[in-house]
C-alpha positions in Angstrom: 0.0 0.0 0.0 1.1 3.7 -0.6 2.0 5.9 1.3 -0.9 8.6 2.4 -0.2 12.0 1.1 -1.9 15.5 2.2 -3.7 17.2 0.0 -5.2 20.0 1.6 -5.2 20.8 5.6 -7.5 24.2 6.7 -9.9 25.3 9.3 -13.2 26.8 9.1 -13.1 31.0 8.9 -13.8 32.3 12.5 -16.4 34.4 10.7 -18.8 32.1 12.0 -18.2 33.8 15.2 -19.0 37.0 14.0 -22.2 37.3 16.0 -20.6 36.6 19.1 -17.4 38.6 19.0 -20.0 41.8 18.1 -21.9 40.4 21.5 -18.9 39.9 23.8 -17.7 43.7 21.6 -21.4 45.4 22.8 -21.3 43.7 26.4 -17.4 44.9 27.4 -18.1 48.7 26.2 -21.4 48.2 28.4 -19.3 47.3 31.2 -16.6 49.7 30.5 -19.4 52.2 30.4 -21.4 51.1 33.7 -17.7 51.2 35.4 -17.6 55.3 34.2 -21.1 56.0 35.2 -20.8 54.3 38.5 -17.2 55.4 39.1 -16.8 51.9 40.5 -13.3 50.3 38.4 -13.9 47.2 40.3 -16.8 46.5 37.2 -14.1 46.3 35.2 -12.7 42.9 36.4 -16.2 41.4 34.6 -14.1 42.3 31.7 -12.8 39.0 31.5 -16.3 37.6 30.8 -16.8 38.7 27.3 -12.9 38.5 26.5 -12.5 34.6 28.0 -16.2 33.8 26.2 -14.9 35.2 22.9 -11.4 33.3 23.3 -13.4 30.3 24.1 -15.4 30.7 20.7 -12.4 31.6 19.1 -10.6 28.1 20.1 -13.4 25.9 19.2 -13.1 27.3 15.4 -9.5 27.2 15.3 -8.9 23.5 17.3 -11.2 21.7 14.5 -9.0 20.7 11.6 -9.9 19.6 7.7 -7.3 16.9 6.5 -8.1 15.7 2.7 -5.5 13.1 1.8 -5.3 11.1 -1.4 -7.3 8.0 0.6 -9.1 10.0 3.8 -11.1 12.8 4.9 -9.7 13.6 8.2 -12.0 15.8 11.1 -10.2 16.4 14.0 -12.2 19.1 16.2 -12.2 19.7 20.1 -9.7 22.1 22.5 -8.9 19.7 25.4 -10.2 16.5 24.2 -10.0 15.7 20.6 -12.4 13.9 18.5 -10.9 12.4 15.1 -13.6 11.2 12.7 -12.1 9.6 8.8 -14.2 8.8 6.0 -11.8 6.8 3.7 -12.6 8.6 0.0 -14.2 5.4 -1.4 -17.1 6.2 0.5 -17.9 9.5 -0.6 -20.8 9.5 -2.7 -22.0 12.9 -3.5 -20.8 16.4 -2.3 -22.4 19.4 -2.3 -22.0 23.5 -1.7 -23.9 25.8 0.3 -23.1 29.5 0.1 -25.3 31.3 1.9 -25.5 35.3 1.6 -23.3 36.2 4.5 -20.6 33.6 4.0 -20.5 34.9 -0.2 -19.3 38.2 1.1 -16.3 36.7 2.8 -15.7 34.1 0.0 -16.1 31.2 2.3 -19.0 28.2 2.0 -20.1 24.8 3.4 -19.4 21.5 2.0 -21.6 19.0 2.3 -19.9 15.5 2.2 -22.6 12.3 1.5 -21.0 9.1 2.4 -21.8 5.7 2.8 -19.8 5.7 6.2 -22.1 4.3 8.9 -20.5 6.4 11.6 -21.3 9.6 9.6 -23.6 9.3 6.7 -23.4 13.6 6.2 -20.3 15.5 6.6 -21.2 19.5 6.9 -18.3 21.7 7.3 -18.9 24.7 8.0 -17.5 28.0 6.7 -14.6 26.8 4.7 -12.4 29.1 2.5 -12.3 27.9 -1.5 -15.3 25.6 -1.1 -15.7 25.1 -4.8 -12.1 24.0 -4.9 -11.9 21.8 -1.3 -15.2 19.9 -3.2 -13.4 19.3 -6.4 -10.7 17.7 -4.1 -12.5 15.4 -2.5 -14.8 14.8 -5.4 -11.5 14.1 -8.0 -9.6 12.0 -5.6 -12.9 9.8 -4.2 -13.2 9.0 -7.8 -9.5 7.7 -8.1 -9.8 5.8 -4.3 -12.6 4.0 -6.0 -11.3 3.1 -9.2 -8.1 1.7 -7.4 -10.3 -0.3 -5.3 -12.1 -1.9 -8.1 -9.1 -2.5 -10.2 -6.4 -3.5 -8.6 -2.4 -2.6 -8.8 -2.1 -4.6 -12.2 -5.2 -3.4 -13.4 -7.2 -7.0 -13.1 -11.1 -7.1 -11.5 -10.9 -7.7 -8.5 -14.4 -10.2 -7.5 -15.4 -11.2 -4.0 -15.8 -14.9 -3.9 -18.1 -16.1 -1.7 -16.7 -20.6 -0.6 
């Protein structure tokens, strides 16, 4: 068997956290405020609410990891314990893209794996730069995995036989 070569390794865009960085934004000038109104600096300690609650958001985007290699689609997401789910590339059946509105205007999209894994019969990812391209990838090279596994190295049928 060959070696496993990487194709592409990325992570989702943290624009998916938009809404909640503008949150965590809005609540720390509200607390910077109520500290100025009150002349109490002591608020300001509740500071680290919004700023540890948006590096918390922040690290669940960044931890989870897309590995395409010429054989497996990789998922590895999780800060302190990880969770690694492969889909070998024979399995893929049908991929799609979802660009929604916001996502268009910061050139980033969902792919939408179908497999026939039983573990995970739908892969979504979620806010993933070069979509189009990342799908092609997975398309292209679940096409090669599953000629290879029909024909084998010296290009003879391979049959199941059943004593």
């Amino acid at each position: 068997m060959e070696p496993e070569k990487t194709i592409h390794q990325t992570s989702p865009s943290q624009i998916v956290n938009l809404k909640f960085f503008l949150v965590c934004g809005l609540l720390a000038a509200g607390i910077i405020v109520l500290s100025f109104v009150l002349n109490n600096p002591v608020l300001l300690v509740f500071l680290l609410v919004p700023f540890a609650y948006a590096w918390w958001k922040w690290m669940l985007v960044k931890s989870m990891k897309l590995t395409l290699t010429d054989q497996r689609l990789i998922v590895s997401q999780g800060v302190f314990n990880k969770v690694t789910n492969e889909t070998e590339l024979y399995r893929v059946r049908d991929t799609s893209i979802e660009e929604p509105f916001f996502y268009r205007m910061f050139s980033v999209g969902n792919i939408v794996v179908y497999s026939t894994d039983e573990a995970e019969g739908k892969l979504l990812f979620t806010a993933f730069r070069k979509p189009h391209w990342i799908k092609d990838q997975i398309r292209n090279y679940a096409e090669i995995c599953r000629k290879n596994r029909r024909w084998g190295n010296d290009n003879v049928l391979i049959h199941e036989h059943q004593l």
